[in-house]
N, C-alpha and C positions, 0 to 999 in steps of 0.2 A: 147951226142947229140941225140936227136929225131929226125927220120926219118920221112922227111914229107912224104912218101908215106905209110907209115904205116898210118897215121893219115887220108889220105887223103881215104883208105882204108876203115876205119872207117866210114867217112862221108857221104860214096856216101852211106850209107845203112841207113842214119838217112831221110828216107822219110816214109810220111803218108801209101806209098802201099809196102816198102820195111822191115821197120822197124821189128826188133826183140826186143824191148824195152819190159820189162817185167813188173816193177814196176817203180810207180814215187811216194816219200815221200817226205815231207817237214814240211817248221812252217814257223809261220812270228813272225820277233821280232820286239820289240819296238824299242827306240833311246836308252835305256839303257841296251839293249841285255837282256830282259826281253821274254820269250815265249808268246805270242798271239794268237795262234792258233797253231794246227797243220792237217795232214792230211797224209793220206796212202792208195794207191789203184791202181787198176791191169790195169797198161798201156791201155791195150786193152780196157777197159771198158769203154776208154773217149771218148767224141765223135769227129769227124773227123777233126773238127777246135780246137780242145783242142787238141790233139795229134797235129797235125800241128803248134802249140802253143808253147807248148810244146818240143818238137822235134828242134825248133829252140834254143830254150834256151841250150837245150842240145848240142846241134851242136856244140855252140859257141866256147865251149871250144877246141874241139882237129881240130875245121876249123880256128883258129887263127894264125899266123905269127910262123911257127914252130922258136923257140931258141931265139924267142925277145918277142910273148908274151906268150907261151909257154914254160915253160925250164923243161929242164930234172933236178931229183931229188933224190938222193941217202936215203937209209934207215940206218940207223949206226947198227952195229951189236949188238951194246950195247941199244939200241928203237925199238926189238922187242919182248922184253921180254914181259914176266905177265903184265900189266895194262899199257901197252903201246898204242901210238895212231894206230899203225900199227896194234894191237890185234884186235883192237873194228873195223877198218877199214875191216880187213879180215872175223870180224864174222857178219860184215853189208851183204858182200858180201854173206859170205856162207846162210848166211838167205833168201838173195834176197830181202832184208830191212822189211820183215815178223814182226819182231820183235821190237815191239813200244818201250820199253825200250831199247834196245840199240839204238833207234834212236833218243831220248829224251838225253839219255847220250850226244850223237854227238853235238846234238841240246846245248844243255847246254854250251859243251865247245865251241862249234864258239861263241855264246854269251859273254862269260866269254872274249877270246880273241879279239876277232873283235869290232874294234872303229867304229863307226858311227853316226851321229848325224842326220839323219830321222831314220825310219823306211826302214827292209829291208827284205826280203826274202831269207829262205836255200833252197835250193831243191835238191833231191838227185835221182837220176836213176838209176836203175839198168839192164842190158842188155847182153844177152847172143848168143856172134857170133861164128857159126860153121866155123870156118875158112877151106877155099877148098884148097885143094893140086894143087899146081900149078905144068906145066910142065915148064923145063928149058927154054921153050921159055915165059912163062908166060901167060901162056894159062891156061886156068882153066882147071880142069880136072872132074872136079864135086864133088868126096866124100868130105868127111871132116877131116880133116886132126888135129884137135883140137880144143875145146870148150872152146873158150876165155871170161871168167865172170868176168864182170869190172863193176864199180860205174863211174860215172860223177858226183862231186858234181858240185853246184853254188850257190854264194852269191850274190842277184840281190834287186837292192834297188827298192821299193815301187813305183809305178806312179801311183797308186789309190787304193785305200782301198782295200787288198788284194787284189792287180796287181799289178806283177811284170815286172820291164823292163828288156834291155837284161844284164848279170850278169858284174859285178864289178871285181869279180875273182874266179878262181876254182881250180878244178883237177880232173883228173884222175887217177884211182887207178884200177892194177897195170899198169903198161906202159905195150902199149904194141908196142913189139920190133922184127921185124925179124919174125915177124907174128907170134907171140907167145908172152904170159905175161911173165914179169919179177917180179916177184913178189916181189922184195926189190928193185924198183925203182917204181917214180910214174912221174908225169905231174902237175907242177902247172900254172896256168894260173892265166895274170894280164891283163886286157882290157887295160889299160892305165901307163904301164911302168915307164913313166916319173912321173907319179904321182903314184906310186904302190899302190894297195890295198892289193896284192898278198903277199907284204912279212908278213903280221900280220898271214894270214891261214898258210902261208910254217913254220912257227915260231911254230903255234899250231899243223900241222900236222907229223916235223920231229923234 
């Protein structure tokens, strides 16, 4: 189960004057999960209404209905070997998505898996929170108590020629748990449950 105060921990720092958002990468595919575009570039460098854009889209995912549109997600012992999705996931991360070839690989496989019949948009974030030591009364204490580096992907369909609206489905990668990553559990998110989109990525992702 996910903790929604963990999540909700997360949230309160996805604004324009709080944020630590480092990189935002994506692509936009066709209706035939064909690449269109792509793009890579340093959070910080967008300008105030693009970060604010932005920022939202990212939110989505861990500000959603903890355990109905967010579910917690195990990694099998046996799917993290060599060429695994969890490999290329951990070295998106350690890169800080720097690396347009592995982002291209990712890119290819949402394509390959993910049905859609318009056009849609990947995007992928990368974000680095100093988590603070709290005291038992929950009181911050100020240092830092460990460096949690996590991705937010999303899958967000088209509203105008490269515009995207708010996402379809995601995840987060690794969970984070107990104010600290778990790193063989992640977060996948389905905007619309009843109609899942979320299970095609959890399918590609574990």
């Amino acid at each position: 189960m996910i903790d929604r105060e963990d999540m909700m921990e997360l949230t309160r720092r996805m604004t324009v004057s709080r944020t630590s958002m480092t990189r935002i990468a994506g692509c936009y595919m066709d209706a035939d999960g064909e690449i269109d575009g792509t793009f890579n570039t340093n959070f910080l460098k967008l300008s105030r209404s693009e970060r604010e854009k932005n920022l939202a889209i990212a939110k989505a995912v861990p500000f959603s209905r903890t355990n109905e549109q967010l579910k917690d997600c195990s990694f099998p012992e046996e799917k993290t070997g060599p060429g695994s999705m969890w490999q290329l996931l951990m070295a998106m991360k350690g890169c800080g998505l720097k690396n347009d070839a592995l982002m291209e690989t990712f890119y290819e496989l949402v394509g390959e898996h993910y049905q859609s019949k318009t056009p849609y948009a990947v995007y992928v974030f990368h974000d680095r929170y100093d988590v603070p030591v709290k005291a038992s009364d929950k009181e911050r204490l100020g240092e830092s108590e460990e460096v949690y580096e996590y991705l937010i992907g999303t899958v967000c369909p088209l509203t105008g020629e490269y515009e995207p609206g708010m996402p379809a489905c995601g995840f987060l990668f690794p969970l984070f748990s107990k104010r600290s990553a778990d790193l063989h559990r992640m977060a996948v998110f389905d905007a619309d449950p009843a109609h899942p989109k979320g299970e095609m990525l959890q399918r590609l992702l574990l």
